[in-house]
C-alpha positions as CSV (number, residue, x, y, z in Angstrom):
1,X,0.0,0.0,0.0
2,X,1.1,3.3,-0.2
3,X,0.1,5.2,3.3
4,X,2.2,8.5,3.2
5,X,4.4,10.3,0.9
6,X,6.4,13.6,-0.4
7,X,6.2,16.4,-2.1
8,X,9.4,18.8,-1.5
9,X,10.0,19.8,-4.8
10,X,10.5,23.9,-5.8
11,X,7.8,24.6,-9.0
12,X,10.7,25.2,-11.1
13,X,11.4,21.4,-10.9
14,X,7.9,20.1,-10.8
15,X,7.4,22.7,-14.1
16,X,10.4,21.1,-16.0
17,X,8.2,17.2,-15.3
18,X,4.5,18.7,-16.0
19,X,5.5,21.3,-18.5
20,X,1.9,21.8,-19.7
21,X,0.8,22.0,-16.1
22,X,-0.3,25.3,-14.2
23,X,1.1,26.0,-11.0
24,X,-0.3,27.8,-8.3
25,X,1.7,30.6,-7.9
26,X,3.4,28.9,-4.3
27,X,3.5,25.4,-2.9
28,X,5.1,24.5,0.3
29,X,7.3,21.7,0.8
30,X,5.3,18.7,2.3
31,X,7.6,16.0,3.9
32,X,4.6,14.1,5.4
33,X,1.6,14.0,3.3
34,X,-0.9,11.8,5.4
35,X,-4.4,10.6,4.3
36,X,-7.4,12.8,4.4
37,X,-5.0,16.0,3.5
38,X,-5.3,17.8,0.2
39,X,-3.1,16.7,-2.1
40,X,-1.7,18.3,-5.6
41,X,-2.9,16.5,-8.8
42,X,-3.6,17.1,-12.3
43,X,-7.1,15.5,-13.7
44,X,-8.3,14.4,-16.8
45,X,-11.1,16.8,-15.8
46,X,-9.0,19.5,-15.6
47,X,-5.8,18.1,-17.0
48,X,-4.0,21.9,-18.0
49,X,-3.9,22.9,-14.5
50,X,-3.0,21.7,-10.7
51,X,-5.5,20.7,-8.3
52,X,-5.9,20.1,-5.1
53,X,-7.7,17.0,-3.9
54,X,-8.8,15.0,-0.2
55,X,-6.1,11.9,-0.3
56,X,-9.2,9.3,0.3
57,X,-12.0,8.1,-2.2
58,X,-14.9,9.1,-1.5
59,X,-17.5,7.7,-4.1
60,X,-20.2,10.1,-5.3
61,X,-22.9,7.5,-4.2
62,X,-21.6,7.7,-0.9
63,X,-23.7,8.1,2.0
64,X,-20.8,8.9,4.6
65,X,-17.6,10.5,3.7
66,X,-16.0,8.9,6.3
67,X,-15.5,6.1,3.6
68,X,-12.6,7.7,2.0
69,X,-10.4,7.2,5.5
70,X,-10.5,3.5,4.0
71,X,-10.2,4.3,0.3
72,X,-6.5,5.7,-0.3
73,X,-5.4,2.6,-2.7
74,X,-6.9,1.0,-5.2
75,X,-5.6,-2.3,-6.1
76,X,-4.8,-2.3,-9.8
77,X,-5.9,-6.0,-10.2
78,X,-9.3,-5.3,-9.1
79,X,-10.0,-1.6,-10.3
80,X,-12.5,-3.5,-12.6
81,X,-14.6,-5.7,-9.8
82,X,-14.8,-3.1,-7.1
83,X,-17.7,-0.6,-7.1
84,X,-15.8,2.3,-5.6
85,X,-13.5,2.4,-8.3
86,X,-14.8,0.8,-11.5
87,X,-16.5,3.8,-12.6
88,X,-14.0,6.3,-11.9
89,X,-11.3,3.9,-13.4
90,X,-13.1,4.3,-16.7
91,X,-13.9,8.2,-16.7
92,X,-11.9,10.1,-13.4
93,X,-8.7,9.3,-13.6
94,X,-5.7,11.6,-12.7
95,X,-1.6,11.9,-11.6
96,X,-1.3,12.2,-8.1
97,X,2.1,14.4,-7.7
98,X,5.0,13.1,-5.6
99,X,9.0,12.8,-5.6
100,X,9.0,10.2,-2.3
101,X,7.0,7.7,-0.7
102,X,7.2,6.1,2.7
103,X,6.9,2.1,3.8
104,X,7.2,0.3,7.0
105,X,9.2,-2.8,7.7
106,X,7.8,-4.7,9.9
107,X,10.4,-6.5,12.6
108,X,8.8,-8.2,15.2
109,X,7.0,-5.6,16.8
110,X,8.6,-2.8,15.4
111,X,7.8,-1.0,11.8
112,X,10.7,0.5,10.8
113,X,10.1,3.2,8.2
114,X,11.7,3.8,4.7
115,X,11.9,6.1,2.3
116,X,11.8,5.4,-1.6
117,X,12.5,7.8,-4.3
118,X,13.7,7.8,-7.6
119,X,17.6,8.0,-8.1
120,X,17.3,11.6,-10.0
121,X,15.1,12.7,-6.8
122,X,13.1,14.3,-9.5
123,X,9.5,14.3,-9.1
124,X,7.1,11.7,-10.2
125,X,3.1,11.1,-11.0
126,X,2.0,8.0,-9.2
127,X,-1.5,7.2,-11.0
128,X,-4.7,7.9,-9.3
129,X,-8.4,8.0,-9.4
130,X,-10.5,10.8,-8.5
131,X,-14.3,11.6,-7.6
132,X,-16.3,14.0,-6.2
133,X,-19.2,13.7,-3.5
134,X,-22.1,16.4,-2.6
135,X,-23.1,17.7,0.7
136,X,-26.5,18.5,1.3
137,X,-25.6,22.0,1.1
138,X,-24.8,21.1,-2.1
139,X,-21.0,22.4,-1.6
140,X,-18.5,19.4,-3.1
141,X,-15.7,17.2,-2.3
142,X,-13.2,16.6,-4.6
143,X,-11.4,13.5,-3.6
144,X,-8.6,10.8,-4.9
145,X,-6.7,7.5,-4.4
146,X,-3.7,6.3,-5.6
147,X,-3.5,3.0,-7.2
148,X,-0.5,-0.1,-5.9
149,X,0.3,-2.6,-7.6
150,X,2.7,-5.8,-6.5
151,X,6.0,-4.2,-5.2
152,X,9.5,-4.2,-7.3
153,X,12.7,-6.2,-6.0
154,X,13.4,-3.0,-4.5
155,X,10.1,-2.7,-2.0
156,X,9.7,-6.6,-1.8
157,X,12.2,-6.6,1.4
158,X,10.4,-4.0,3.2
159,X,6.3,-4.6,1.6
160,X,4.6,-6.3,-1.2
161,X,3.1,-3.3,-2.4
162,X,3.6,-0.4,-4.2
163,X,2.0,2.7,-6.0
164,X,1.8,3.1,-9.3
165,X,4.4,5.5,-10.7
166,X,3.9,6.1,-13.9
167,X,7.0,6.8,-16.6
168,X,6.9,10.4,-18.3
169,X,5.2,9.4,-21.7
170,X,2.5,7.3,-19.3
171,X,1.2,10.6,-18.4
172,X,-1.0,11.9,-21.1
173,X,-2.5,8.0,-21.7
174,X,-3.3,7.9,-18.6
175,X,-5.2,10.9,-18.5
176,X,-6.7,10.9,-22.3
177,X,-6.8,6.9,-23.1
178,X,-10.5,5.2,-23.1
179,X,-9.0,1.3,-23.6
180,X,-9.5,-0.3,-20.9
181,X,-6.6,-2.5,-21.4
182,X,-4.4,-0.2,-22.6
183,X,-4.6,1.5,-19.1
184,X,-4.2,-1.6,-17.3
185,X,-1.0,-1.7,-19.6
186,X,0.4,1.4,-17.9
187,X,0.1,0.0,-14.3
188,X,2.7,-1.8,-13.5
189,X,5.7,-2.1,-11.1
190,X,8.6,1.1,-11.7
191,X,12.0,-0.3,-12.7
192,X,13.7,-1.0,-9.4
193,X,16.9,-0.1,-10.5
194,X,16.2,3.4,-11.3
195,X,14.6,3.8,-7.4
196,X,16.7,4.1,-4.2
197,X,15.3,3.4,-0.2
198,X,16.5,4.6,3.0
199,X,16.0,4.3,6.7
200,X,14.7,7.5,7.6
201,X,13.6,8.8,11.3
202,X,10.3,7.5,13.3
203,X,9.2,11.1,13.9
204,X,7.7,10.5,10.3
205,X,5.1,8.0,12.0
206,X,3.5,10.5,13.7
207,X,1.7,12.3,10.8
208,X,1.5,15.6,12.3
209,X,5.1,16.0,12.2
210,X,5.7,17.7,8.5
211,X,9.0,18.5,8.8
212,X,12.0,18.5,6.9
213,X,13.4,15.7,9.5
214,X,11.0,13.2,7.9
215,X,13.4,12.7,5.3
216,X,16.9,12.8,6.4
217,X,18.7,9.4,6.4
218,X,19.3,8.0,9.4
């Protein structure tokens, strides 16, 4: 699964990785994104410009969004049989922005956390799924999940899943494409060898700590 993650990158680098993209005009660093927090994507609704979304799926048929604190993954083997996603896997799809992830290894009792990135440290689109739910007062929530997928020989030591970061020329097919199986094409596993992992601090398990200490090696 994929449970917290990063987003520390200055707009100039996430510009030169979503050139089409518009930025808002500032974006602090987040070194603890936890679910339920608004997080930046770019939609296929909205696909020219930068969002900001609830990390947590909250179907539009929902009754209580309390249901999207159990909705932040989708399994991409079943995005087809489950009825919180099937729907938005064919029309509300969208690229969740990150450059860093976290996972726990469990030992014993203990989870000791990691952090994985890509080797460049460049940012990254992990692929996602979006909807949007009405209050009775008829204001909205816009809300996502990311999708996992089984992990890489990188991740397999510390978990046996893993989101779905998709390569550069992935992007716009995963926003525009209507073939159902050539999206299930894009979701697969990011090459291990171009990833890195470190031990990194517990503070980060507390996920009100957003701080820069989150991700400093140990």
């Amino acid at each position: 699964m994929c449970g917290r993650f990063t987003l520390t990158s200055e707009i100039g680098e996430l510009q030169k990785v979503f050139p089409w993209a518009e930025f808002p005009a500032q974006m602090s660093p987040r070194f603890n994104i936890a679910p339920s927090q608004p997080v930046a994507v770019i939609s296929n609704q909205n696909p020219n410009q930068v969002d900001f979304f609830i990390w947590g799926l909250i179907p539009s048929w929902a009754k209580d969004p309390q249901i999207g604190n159990r909705l932040i993954n989708a399994r991409a083997e079943t995005l087809t049989q489950k009825p919180a996603f099937r729907s938005a896997y064919r029309y509300r799809r969208c690229l969740i922005l990150a450059d860093g992830f976290y996972e726990w290894r469990k030992e014993g009792k203990q989870k000791t956390p990691f952090l994985i990135r890509l080797k460049t440290k460049s940012p990254f689109a992990m692929a996602g799924l979006w909807d949007h739910w009405q209050r009775g007062d008829g204001s909205e929530i816009f809300s996502c999940t990311i999708i996992t997928t089984e992990a890489n020989s990188l991740l397999q030591s510390v978990h046996s899943r893993m989101p779905v970061i998709l390569p550069v020329p992935a992007f716009l097919p995963w926003l525009q494409a209507t073939d159902l199986s050539q999206l299930h094409s894009l979701l697969r596993a990011y090459p291990a060898e171009e990833m890195e992992m470190y031990r990194v601090s517990t503070v980060v398990n507390n996920p009100t700590q957003d701080r820069i200490e989150c991700i400093q090696p140990l």
